[in-house]
Steps between C-alpha positions, in 0.01 A plus 500: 500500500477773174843610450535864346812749447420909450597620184476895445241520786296176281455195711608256267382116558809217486414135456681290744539125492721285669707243372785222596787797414772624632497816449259774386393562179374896434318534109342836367261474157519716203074476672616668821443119679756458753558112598733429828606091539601434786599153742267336651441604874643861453300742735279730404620785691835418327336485140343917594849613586639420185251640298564831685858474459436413086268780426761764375670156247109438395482831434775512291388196312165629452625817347738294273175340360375846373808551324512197333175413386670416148638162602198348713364205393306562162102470520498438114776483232388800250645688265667828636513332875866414678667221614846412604700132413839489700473849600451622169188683430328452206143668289249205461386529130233234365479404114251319331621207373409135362756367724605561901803618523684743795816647431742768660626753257659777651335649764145372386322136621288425158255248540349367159186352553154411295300513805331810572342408808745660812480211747605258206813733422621534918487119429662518247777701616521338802529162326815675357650660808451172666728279313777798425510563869542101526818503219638774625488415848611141460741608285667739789461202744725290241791780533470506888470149561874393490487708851326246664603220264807457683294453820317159335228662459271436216428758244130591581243611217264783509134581535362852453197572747287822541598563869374771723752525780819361384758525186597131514522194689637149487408112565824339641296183472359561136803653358339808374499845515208700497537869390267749431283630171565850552875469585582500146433865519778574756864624357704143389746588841232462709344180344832384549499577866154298531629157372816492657288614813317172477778275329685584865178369651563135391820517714399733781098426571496808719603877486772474788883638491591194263230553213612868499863458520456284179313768325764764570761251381340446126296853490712777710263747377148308619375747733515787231322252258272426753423887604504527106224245491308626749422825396432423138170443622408220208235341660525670883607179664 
C-alpha cells in the first residue's frame, strides 16, 4: 500500500516500513521525506488514520525547516557557510595552510588545510568532527556513569555513527554506546539528555514506566530537553 498525508492541499508521499517495535516512530527531513516505523503487523487502515491525525504536527515541522535552513546538515564546509557545535553556531572559514588544522575561535570554525580540492577538505573536517564528537562524548559518558555504576554495570565506551533515524543507541551485550555524528551540534543539555537516555537503557531494555521513572529521577527536566532537541532540527531525525 503507498502511504501519503496532505500537506497545504500537496499529497505528500510517506515511506512506511515495519519493524519488531513497540511503538511508532514519526521522522520529517530537512528534504520534506517523511519516514513512519512502525510494529510489525500494524494495519494499514490504522497506519492512514494517523497520518490524518499528524498532518497539522508535520505541518508544523515542515514549516520549522524553512526557518531554519541555517543548521541543516552542511553540503560542503566553505568559507562564509554556518554550522553549529553544541548549539553554538559558528562561520566556517578555510585557510591555506601547510598543515590541517580545525579550530574554534569565537564564533568562527577555521579549518586550515593545503588541499584545495572540496571533497578532500569535508574529509578533512569530518575526520576532525569525528574524533571531537568521540572525546567529547565519551568524556560526558565518564561524568554520568557513576549513575549506573552503582547498578554493576560496566562503564560502556562510545562509537559515533552517521545515523538517519535515531540520536543514539546502545549494545547491552557489547558494552557500547552508539551516538550520533550530527548530535554534536545539539545544545550540551540536550546531548546530555541523549546519553543518560541510553545509559538507562542498560538497566531498563525497554521504554516502560520503570525506564522513565529513572530518567525523571536523574534528569527532572528531560522532556523540555527532549522538546528542546527536537525542534533544533540538526539533522531532522
Amino acid at each position: 500500500m503507498n502511504y501519503s498525508v496532505t500537506i497545504k492541499g500537496v499529497e505528500m508521499p510517506v515511506c512506511v516500513s515495519l519493524k519488531k517495535m513497540k511503538q511508532v516512530r514519526l521522522k520529517i527531513f530537512p528534504t520534506g521525506e517523511i519516514k513512519l516505523s512502525a510494529p510489525i503487523g500494524t494495519p494499514d487502515e490504522w497506519i492512514a488514520e494517523y497520518l490524518v491525525n499528524k498532518a497539522n504536527w508535520i505541518e508544523e515541522k515542515l514549516d520549522l525547516f524553512v526557518q531554519t535552513r541555517a543548521i541543516e546538515k552542511e553540503e560542503h564546509f566553505v568559507s562564509g557557510a554556518s554550522t553549529r557545535i553544541l548549539g553554538r553556531q559558528l562561520t566556517i572559514q578555510v585557510h591555506s595552510a601547510k598543515r590541517k588544522q580545525v579550530a574554534i575561535e569565537d564564533n568562527e570554525l577555521h579549518i586550515y588545510t593545503p588541499e584545495s580540492d572540496q571533497q578532500k577538505i569535508d574529509k578533512q573536517v569530518n575526520n576532525w568532527w569525528q574524533q571531537a564528537a568521540r572525546i567529547y562524548y565519551q568524556g560526558m559518558i565518564d561524568r554520568l556513569y557513576p549513575i549506573i555504576e552503582k547498578h554493576g554495570i560496566e562503564k560502556p565506551t562510545v562509537c559515533v555513527k552517521k545515523m538517519s533515524t535515531l540520536w543514539g543507541s546502545c549494545s547491552r551485550e557489547n558494552k557500547k554506546v552508539n551516538l550520533n555524528f550530527y548530535l554534536y551540534k545539539a545544545s550540551v543539555p540536550c546531548v546530555e539528555y541523549v546519553i543518560l537516555h541510553e545509559l538507562a537503557h542498560f538497566l531498563y531494555p525497554y521504554h516502560n514506566k520503570d525506564f522513565y521513572d529513572f530518567i525523571t529521577i536523574h534528569m527532572p527536566d528531560w522532556q523540555e530537553r527532549k522538546r528542546q532537541l527536537d525542534y533544533e532540527f540538526v539533522l531532522g531525525i
